[in-house]
C-alpha positions as CSV (number, residue, x, y, z in Angstrom):
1,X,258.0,41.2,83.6
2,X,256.7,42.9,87.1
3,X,256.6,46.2,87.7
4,X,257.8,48.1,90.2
5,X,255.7,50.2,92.3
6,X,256.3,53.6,93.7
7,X,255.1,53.2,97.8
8,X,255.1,57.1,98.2
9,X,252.1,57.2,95.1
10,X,250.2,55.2,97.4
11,X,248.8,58.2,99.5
12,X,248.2,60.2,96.8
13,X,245.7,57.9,95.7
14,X,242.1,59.5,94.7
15,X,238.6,58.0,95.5
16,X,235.7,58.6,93.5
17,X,232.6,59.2,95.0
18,X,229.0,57.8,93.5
19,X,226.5,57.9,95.9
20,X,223.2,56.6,94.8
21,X,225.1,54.8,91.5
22,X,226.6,51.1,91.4
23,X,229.9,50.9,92.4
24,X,232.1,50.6,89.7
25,X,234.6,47.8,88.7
26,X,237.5,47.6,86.1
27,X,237.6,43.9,84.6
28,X,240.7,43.3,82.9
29,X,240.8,39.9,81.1
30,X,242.7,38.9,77.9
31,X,244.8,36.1,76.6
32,X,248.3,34.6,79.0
33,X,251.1,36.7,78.7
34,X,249.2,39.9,77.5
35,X,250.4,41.9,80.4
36,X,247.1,42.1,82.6
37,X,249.0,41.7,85.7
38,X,251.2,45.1,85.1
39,X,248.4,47.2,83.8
40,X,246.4,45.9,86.5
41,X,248.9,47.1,89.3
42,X,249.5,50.5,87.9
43,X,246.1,51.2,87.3
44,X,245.6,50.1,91.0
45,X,248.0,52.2,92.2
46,X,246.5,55.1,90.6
47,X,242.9,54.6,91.8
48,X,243.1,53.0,94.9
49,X,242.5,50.0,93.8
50,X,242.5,45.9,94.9
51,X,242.7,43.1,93.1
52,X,240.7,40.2,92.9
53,X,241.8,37.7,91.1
54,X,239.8,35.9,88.7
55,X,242.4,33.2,87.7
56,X,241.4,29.6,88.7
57,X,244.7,28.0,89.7
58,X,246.2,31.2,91.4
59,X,243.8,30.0,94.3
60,X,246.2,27.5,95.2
61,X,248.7,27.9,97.6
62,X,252.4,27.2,96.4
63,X,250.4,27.1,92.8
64,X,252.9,30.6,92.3
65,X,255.7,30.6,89.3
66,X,253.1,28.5,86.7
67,X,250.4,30.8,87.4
68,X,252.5,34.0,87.2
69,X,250.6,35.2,90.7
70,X,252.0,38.7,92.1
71,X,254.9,38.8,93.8
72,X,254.9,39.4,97.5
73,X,256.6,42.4,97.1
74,X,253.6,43.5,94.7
75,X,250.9,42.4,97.0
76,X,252.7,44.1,99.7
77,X,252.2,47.1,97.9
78,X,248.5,46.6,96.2
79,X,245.8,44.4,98.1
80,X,244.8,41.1,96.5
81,X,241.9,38.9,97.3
82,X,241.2,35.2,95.7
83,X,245.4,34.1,95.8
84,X,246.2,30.9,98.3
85,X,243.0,30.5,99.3
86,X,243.4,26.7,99.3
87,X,246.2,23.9,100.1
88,X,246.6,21.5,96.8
89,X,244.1,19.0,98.1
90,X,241.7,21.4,98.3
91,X,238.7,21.8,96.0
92,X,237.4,25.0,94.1
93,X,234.9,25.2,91.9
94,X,233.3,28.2,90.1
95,X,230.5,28.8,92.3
96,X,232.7,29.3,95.4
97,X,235.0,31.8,93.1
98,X,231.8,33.9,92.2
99,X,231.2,33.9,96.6
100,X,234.1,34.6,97.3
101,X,234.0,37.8,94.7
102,X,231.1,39.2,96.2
103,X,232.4,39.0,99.8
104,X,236.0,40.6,98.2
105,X,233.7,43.6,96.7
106,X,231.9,44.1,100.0
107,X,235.5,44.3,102.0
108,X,236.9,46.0,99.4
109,X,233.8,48.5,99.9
110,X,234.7,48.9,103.4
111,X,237.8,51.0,101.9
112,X,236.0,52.9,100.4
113,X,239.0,51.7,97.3
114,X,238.3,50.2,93.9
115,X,237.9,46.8,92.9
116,X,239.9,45.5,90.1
117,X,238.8,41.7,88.6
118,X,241.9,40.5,86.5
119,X,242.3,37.2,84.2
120,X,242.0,35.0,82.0
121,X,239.6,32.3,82.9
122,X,236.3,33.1,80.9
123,X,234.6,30.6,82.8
124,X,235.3,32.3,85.8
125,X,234.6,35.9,84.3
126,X,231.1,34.7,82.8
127,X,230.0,33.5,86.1
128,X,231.1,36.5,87.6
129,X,228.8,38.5,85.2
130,X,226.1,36.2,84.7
131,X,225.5,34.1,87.5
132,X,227.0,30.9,88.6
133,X,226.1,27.8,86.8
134,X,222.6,26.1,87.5
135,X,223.1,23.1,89.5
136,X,223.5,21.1,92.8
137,X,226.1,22.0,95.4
138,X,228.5,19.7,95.6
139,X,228.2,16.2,97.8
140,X,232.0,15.3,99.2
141,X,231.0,11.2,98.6
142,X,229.7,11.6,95.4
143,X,232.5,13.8,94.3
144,X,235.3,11.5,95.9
145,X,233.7,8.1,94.1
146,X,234.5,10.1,90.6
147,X,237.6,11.5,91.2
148,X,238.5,7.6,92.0
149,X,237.2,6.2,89.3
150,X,238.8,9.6,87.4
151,X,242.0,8.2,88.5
152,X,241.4,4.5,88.3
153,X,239.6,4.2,84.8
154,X,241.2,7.6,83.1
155,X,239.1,10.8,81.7
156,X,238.1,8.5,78.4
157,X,236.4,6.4,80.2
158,X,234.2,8.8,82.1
159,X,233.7,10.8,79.0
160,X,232.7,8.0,77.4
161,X,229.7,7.9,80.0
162,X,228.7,11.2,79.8
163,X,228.7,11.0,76.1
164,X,225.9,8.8,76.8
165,X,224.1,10.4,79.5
166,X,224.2,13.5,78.2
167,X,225.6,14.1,74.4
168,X,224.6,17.5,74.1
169,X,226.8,18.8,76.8
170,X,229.5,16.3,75.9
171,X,229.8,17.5,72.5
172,X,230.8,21.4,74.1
173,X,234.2,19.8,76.1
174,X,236.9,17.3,75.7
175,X,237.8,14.1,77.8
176,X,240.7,16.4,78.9
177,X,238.2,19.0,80.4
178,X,238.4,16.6,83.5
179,X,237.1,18.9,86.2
180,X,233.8,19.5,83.8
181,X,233.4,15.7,83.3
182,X,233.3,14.9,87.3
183,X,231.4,17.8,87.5
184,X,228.4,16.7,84.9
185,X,228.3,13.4,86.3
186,X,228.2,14.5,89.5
187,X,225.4,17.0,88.6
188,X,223.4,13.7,86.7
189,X,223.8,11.3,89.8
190,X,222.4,14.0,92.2
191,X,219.6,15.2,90.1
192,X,218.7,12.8,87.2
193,X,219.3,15.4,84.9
194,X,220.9,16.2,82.1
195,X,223.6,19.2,82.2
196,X,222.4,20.2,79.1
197,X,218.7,20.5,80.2
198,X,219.2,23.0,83.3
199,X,219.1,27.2,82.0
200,X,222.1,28.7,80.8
201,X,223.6,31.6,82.3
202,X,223.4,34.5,79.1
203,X,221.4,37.6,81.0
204,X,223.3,39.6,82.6
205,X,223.3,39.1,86.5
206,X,221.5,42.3,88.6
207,X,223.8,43.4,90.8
208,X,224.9,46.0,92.7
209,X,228.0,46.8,90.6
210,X,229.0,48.1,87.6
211,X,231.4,46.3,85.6
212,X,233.5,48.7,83.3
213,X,234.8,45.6,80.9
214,X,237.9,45.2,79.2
215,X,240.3,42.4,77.1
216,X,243.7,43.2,76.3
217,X,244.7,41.6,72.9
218,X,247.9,41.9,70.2
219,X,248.8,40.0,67.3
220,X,249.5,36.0,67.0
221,X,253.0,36.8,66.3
222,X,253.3,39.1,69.3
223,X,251.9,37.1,71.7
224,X,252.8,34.2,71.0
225,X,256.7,35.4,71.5
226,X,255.9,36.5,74.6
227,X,254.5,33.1,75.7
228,X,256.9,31.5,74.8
229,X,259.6,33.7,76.4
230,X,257.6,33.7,79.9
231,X,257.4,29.8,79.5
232,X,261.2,29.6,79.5
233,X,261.9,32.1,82.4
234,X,259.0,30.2,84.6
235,X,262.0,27.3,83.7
236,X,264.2,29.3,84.9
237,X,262.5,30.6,88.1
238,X,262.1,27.2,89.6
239,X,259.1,25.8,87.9
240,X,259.5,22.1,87.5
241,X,261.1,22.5,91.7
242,X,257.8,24.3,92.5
243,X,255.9,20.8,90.8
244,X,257.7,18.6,92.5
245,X,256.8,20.2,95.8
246,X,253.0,20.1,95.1
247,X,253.5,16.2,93.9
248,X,254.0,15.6,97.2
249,X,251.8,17.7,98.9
250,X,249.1,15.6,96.5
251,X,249.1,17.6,93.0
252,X,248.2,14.5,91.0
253,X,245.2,13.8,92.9
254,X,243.3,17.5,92.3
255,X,242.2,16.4,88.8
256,X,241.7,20.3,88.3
257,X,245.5,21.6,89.3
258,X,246.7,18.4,87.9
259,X,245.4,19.5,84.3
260,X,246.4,23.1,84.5
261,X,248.8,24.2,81.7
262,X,252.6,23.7,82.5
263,X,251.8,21.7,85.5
264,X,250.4,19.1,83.6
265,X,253.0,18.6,81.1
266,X,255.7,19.0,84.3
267,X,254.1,16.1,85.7
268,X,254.7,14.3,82.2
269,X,258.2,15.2,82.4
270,X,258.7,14.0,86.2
271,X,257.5,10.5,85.1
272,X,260.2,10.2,82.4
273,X,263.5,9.6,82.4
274,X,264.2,13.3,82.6
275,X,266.9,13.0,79.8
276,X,268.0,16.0,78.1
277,X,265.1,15.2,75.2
278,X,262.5,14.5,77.4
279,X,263.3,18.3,78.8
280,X,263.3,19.7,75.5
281,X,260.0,17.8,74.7
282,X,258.1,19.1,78.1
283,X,259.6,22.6,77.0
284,X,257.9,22.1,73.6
285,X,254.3,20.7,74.9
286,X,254.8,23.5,77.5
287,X,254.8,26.4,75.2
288,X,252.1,24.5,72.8
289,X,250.0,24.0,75.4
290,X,250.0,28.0,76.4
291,X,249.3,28.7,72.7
292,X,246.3,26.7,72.6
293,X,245.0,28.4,75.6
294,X,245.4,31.5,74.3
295,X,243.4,30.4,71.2
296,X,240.4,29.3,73.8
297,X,240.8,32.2,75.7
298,X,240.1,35.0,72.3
299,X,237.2,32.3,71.0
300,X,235.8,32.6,74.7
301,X,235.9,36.3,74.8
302,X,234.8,37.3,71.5
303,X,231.4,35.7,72.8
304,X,231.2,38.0,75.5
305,X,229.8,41.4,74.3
306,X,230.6,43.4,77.6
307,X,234.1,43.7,76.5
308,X,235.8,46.3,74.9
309,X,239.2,44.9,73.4
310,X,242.2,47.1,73.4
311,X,245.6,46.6,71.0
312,X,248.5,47.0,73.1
313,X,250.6,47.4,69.4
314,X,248.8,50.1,68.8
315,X,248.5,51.9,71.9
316,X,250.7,52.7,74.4
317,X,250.6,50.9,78.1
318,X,250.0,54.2,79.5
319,X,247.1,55.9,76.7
320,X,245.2,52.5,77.6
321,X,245.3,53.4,81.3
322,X,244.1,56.9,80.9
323,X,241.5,55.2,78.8
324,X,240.4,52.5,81.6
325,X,240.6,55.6,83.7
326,X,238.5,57.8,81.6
327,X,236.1,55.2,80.9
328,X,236.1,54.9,85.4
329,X,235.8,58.5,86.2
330,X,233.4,59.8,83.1
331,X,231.9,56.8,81.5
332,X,228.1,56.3,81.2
């Protein structure tokens, strides 16, 4: 559901002023379908705030009804950095989200406004707040051979390998975790190393900012009605039209986008014979896939001690602004 913002609040807006303190910034994760993106926008509104996006897929252009991005009429309203940043048959990988982040918080700091991080990719989120991964840039030959042979030979048989190369990493992801297999490989044919063997990311990152943390959460019942119910109106918006499109602009051969929920299972569908069951069966794998992710996504977070979690059963939308807001204006 979007919400609809009031233009004339916008001048209103307050700053708040901390000179010789880090700049503060509100990070609102939580599971799909919680509601981050109309918190996010009110609170913005309020505070003078941006948003940076912290969503891996929404950087895709055209990428827009599966990833429930802002609508233009919201963006029109409320800044947002880290949205179509790339065509389809683009790359991105974590370590160019955590660049692009900083150079959103030093424009956003040009404003003099406030720099909301919103999502649900924990990857993403860690890096943010702990570095990015250790490891090699990337090398365009090396990463094109494996997405070939990614295509060519399947994620089992890649996985495969890098249960042998490297079984302690291996044993953390699933031959479906496609990106993370070319990735590891990559990482071993550059370096002769093992993933597993360079230092994790688990202090804290110094930076100039501080991150005022937050994960919006309800109960399995709760949300999972709600996923479901935003599953069959992304249907109704245009989603499987808005996959096709990308199929031809080369969906299938980003093995990231490609694996993304909904899109995936689209791309299932599109291969059938489209028959009223194999609709109903895409539906079905649709909604089960966006439960599972929400599974991931509370296992993720309840690893990260930054966060503070908030009920939205058992508080009001608006109490748990006023607390976000408290917590910016007053909080130690």
């Amino acid at each position: 559901m979007k919400i609809a913002l009031d233009p004339h609040l916008l001048p209103l807006r307050q700053k708040v002023s901390r000179k010789g303190k880090k700049r503060r910034v509100i990070l609102i994760a939580g599971p799909t379908a919680v509601g981050k993106t109309k918190l996010s926008l009110s609170i913005a509104q309020a505070i003078g705030g941006e948003v940076i996006s912290a969503d891996s897929m929404q950087v895709y252009r055209g990428m827009d009804i599966g990833t429930a991005k802002a609508s233009p009429a919201e963006r029109s309203l409320i800044a947002h950095h880290l949205i179509d940043l790339r065509d389809i048959d683009e790359p991105f990988n974590v370590a160019e989200f955590y660049k692009s982040c900083q150079e959103a918080f030093r424009d956003i700091a040009t404003r003099d406004n406030v720099p909301l991080v919103v999502g649900g990719s924990g990857f993403y989120i860690h890096a943010l707040l702990y570095g990015p991964p250790a490891g090699p840039p990337s090398v365009p030959d090396v990463r094109d051979q494996l997405d070939r042979q990614m295509r060519d030979m399947g994620p089992e048989v890649l996985y495969e390998r890098l249960q042998m190369l490297d079984p302690d990493y291996a044993s953390t992801i699933s031959e479906r975790d496609r990106h993370k297999i070319i990735r590891a490989l990559e990482i071993i044919a550059l370096t002769d190393q093992k993933v597993s063997d360079f230092p994790k990311s688990d202090r804290l990152l110094e930076q100039d900012y501080d991150f005022r943390c937050w994960f919006l959460h309800c109960s399995r019942e709760t949300l999972y009605a709600r996923i479901e119910h935003r599953c069959e109106e992304m249907v109704r918006q245009g989603f499987l039209e808005e996959v096709r499109q990308l199929e031809q602009k080369g969906l299938r051969l980003n093995s990231s986008a490609a694996q993304a929920i909904g899109y995936r299972q689209a791309l299932q569908y599109l291969e059938s014979g489209q028959t009223e069951a194999d609709y109903l069966a895409f539906l079905s794998q649709f909604k089960k896939a966006s439960r599972h992710y929400a599974k991931r996504q509370f296992t993720w977070f309840r690893k990260e001690p930054l966060f503070r979690w908030l009920d939205i059963e058992k508080q009001s939308a608006t109490h748990i602004q006023e607390l976000i807001l408290q917590d910016f204006e007053q909080g130690d």
